[in-house]
N, C-alpha and C positions, 0 to 999 in steps of 0.2 A: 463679252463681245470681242473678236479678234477682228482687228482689221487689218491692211495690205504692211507690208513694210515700203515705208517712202522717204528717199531720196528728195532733197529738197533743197536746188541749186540757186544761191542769189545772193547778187552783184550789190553792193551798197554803195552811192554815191556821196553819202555823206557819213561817213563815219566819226567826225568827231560831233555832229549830231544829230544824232540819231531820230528824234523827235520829226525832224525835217522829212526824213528819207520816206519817205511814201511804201517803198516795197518791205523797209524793216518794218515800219509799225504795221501792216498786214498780215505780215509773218510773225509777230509778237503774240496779234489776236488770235488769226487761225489756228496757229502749229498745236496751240495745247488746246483747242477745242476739238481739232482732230486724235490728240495722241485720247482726249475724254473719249472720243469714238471709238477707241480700240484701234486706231492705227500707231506702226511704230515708226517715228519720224525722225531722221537724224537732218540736221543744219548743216549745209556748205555753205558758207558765208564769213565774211568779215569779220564776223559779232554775232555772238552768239543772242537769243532771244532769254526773255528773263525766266522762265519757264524750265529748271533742270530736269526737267523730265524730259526734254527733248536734246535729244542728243549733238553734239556737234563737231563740224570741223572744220578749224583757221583756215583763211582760203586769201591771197593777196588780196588788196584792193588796187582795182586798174586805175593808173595813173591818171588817165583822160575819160573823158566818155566813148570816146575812138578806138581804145583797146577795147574797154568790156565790150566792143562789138567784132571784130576783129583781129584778136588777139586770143594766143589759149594755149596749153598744154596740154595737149592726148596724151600725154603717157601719165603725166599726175593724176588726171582724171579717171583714165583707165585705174589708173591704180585704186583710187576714193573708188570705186564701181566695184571693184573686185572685194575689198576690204570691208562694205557696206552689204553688198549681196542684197540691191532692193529689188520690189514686185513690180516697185511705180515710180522713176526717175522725173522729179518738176523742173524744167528749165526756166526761170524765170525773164531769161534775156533771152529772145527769141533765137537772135541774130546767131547767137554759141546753139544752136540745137544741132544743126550737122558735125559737129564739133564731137556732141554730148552721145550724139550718137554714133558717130566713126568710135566714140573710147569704148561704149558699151557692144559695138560689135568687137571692138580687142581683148575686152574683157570676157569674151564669151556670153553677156548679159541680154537677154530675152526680155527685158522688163518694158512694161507699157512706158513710153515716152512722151508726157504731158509737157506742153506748152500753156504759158498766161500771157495774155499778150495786153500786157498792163498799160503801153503806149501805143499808137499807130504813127509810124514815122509817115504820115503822107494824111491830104485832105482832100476835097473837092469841092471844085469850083465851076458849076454850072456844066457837070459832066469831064470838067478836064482834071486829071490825075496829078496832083500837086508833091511836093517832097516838103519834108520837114521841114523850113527854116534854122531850126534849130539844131539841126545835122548836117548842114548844107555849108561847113567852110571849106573851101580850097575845096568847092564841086563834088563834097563826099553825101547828099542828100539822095542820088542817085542809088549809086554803090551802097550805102545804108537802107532803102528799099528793095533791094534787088539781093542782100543779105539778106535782110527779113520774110520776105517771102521764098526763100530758100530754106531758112528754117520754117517755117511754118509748114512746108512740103515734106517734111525728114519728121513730122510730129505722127503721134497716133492720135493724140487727143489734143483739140485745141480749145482751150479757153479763154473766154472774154466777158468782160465787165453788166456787157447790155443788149436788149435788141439792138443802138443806135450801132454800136462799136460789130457785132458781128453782122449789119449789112453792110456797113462800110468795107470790114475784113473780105465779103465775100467780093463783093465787087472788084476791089482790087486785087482778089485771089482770080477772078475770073478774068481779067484781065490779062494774067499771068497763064490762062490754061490750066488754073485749077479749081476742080470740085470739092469742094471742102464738106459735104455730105454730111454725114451723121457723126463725123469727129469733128465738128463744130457745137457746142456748149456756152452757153450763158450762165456764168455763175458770179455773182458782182460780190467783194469783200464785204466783210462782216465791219459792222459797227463799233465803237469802241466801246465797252461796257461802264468804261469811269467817264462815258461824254454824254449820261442818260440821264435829262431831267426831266420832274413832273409838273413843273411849273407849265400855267397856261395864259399868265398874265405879265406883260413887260414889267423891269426890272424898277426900282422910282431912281428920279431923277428930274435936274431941271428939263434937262436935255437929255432925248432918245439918242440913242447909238447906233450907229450901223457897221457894221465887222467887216472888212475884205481881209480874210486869213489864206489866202493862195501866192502862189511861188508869182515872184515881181518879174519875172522872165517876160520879152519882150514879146513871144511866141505863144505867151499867156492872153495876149490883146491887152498888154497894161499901159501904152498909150489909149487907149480908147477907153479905158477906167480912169485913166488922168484925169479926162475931158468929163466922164461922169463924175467923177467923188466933187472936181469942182462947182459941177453944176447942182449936187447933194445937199452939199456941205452949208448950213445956214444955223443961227442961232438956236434954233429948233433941233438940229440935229448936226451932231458929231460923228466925223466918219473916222472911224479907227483902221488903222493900215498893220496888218501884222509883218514883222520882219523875220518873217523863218529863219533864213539861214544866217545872220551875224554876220561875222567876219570874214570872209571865207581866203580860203587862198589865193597866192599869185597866177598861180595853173589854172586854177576856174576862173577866176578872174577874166584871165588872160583870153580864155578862151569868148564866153561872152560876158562883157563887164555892164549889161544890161539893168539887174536885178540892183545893184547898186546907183547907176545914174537914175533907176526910176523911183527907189527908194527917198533919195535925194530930192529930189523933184515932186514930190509926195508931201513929204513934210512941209515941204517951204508953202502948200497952200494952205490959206487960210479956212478955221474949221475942221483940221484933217491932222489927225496926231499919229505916228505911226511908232509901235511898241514892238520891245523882243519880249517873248519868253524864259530867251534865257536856253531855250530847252530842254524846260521845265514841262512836262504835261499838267503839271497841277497848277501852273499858273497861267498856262492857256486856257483851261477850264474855266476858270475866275475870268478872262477875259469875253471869252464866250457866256457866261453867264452875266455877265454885268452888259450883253450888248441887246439892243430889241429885236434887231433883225441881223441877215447876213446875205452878201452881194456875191453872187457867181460872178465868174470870169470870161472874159470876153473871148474864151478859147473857141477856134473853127474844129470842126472834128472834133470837139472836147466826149470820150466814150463814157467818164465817169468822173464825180470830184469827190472825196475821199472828205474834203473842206464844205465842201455842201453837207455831208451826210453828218459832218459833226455838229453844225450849225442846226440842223433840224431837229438832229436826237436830243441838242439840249432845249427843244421848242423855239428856235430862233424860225421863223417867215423866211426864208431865200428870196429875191427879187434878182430875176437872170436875163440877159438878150436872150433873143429867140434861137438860140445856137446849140447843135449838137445834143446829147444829153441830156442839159437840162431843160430843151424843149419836152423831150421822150417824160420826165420826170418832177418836173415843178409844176405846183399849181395854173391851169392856165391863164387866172386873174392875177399871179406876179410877173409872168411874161411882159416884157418890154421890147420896141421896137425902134427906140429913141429914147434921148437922155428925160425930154421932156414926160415922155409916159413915167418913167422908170421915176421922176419928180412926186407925179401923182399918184404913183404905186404908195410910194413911198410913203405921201404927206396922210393919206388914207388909213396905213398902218399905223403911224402915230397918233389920230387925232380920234380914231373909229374903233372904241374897246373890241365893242364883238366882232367885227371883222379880223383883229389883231387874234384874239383869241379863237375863233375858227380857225385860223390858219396855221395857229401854233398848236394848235388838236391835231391838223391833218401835216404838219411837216413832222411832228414823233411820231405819232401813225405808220405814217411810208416807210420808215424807218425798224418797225419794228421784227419784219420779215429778214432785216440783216441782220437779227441774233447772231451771235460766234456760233453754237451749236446747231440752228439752221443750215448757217450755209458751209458749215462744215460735211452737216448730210447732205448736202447738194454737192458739194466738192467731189467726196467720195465717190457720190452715183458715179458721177459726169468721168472716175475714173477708171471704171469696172467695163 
């Protein structure tokens, strides 16, 4: 089987770990599930995927989050474009698609122009058109919306995570005066194939576990998970806080020192122990496997969690607010609408075997449609 030859642009934020970066470990699973389809895939990227069969090439990493939106070189790019000769250019960073495309009109490149629109800088609140928070220093939440849907207009094919994430897209596309029509596609990331258990029974222990493995950003709602893990967290149950990113820099830092103050503020409650990786995959695995359940995030507009879907594949129960995504996607007897429900979600999973194991049937279940080679032939279609 021959498939397209594909260009495959993307920005990594965390490069000294990797584990953390959401759009590397996507591109780890996909790329070689597509190169299995007969597509020829080369990497523009920081880092290369583990996979030699996909081909690559070093690309800076943006110093800020405000460059890789903002920032770029046409003629490098033109040059990658000319030197690769692909059918199907994937811009992962929306914001660079005029960009991606000004190099490939230099280059004389005719090639389909995919977009994944992995974030939506913007939410809604009771009809009114919100900006990121977390785009939004020195007044750039604006101008980062206003990029974004500029790229998303210069796209041929637009891709996103979910029904939730592409009405949100349209609306704020219509907004904007534009029809996003039949180059609008739903094709949500592949699951990880090392985060796939068949266990159906919580793990033993005095005490059940409960997992929050999502980024401690404050734009995540992790005040409002504060307020929950406290009200969780009881002899009966330990609430494990995962620390993705470690250490991080003085530039991130600097920029928002969030994920660290709420990290801090995490541990010191009582009940509630918060662990790294390391970034390690195999000992996040262990982590996830040793927990009984696992708690979405209190994210508005959240399109898709990446953190959910690992939690499920390994038969963990998800218990999520009624927000974004994981309304579209969680059971709707884990749904909460307050800490106190989210109490009794809870106390039920723990103490009610077969309800526990129902749930941990139907949370691998959902999951199993995100195969890599699934939604690698959905990738495809959605490119053609």
């Amino acid at each position: 089987m021959v498939g397209p030859k594909v260009l495959y642009l993307l920005n990594i934020s965390n490069p000294d770990r990797l584990s953390a970066d959401s759009g590397w470990v996507v591109a780890d699973i996909l790329l070689p599930a597509l190169t299995d389809a007969g597509a020829d895939v080369t990497l523009a990227s920081p880092a290369p995927v583990r996979d030699a069969r996909v081909g690559f090439w070093p690309m800076p990493v943006p110093a800020t989050k405000y460059r890789a939106r903002f920032d770029g070189d046409t003629a490098a790019l033109a040059g990658l474009v000319r030197r690769s000769s692909p059918e199907v250019v994937v811009a992962n960073q929306i914001e660079a698609a005029p960009l991606v495309r000004s190099a490939m009109l230099e280059a004389r490149c005719d090639a389909v122009l995919a977009g994944y629109c992995h974030y939506l800088p913007f939410s809604f609140d009771e009809g009114r058109l919100l900006v990121d928070p977390l785009m939004d220093d020195a007044g750039l939440g604006r101008p980062v919306l206003m990029t974004f849907l500029a790229g998303v207009a210069a796209l041929d094919r637009i891709l996103v995570h979910s029904p939730t994430a592409a009405a949100l897209l349209s609306s704020a596309a219509c907004r904007a005066g534009m029809d996003l029509g039949d180059r609008l596609h739903v094709v949500p990331p592949p699951r990880d194939p090392a985060l796939v258990s068949e266990r159906a029974t919580p793990p033993a222990g005095e005490a059940a576990v409960a997992v929050y493995n999502h980024r401690l950003y404050a734009h995540y709602g992790t005040e409002d998970f504060l307020r929950l893990a406290a009200e969780l967290a009881s002899p009966a149950l330990q609430v494990t806080v995962m620390d993705l990113f470690g250490n991080r820099g003085p530039a991130r830092m600097a920029l928002d020192p969030s994920p660290e103050r709420f990290r801090d503020a995490l541990a010191a409650l009582p009940g509630v122990q918060v662990v790294s990786d390391g970034g390690d995959r195999n000992v996040y695995r262990q982590v996830l496997a040793g927990a009984h359940l696992g708690i979405a995030p209190y994210r508005a507009a959240c399109p898709w969690s990446m953190s959910v879907i690992d939690c499920q594949a390994m038969g963990l129960p998800v218990i999520s607010p009624r927000l974004g995504w994981m309304a579209e996607h969680i059971h709707p007897e884990l749904i909460f609408d307050s800490p106190a429900e989210a109490v009794k979600i809870t106390n039920r999973l723990v103490a009610d075997p077969v309800f526990y194991t129902r749930h941990s049937e139907y949370a691998r279940a959902c999951t199993e449609v995100l195969a890599p080679a699934l939604i690698a032939a959905r990738y495809l279609q959605a490119l053609v």
